[in-house]
N, C-alpha and C positions, 0 to 999 in steps of 0.2 A: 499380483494376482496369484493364488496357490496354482502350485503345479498341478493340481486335479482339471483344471481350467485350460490345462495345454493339448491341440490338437495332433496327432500321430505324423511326424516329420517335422516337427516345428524345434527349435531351437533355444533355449534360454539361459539364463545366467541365475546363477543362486545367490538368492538375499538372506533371507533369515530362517529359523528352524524354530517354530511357536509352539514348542514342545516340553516338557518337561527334561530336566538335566542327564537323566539315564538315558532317553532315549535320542535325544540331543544328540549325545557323545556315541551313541548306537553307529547311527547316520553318520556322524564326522569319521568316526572308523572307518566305515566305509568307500569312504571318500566324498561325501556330500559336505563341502567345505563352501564358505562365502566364494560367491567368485566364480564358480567351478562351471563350467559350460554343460548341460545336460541336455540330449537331446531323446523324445520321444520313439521308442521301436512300435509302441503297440499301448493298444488302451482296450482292454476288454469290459465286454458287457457286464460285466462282475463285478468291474473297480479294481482288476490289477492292472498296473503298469508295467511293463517292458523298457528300461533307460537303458544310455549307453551314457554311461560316467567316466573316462579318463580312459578311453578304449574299453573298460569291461561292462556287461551288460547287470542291470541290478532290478529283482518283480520287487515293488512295493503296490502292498491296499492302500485301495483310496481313500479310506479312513487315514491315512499317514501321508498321504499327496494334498489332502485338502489343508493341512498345519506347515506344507515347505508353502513359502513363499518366492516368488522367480519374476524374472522380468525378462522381455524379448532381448535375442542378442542382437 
């Protein structure tokens, strides 16, 4: 399911990044890596998101949450 589709406190595991190669490596910079446990802080009426990724927190648009793909942990 993309991460746009994830509720505020829920938990997930990251599968794939259905994006283009720049922006791919963007996110894996980041630390959005296969694998990586990401859980929801906030999901605004606007389409950003609030994560906490590896202890640090990260806003991504929903436009960029509807292309990560995730599944429950």
């Amino acid at each position: 399911m993309p991460l746009s589709m994830v509720r505020v406190g829920e938990e997930v595991v990251l599968k794939t990044i259905n994006w283009g190669p720049k922006m791919k490596k963007r996110l894996q910079d980041m630390g959005l890596t296969p694998g990586v446990k990401i859980k929801v802080i906030s999901n605004d009426t606007n389409g950003a998101f609030i994560l906490n990724v590896r202890d640090s927190r990260l806003v991504l648009g929903g436009a960029v949450t509807q292309q990560i793909l995730v599944e429950l942990a």
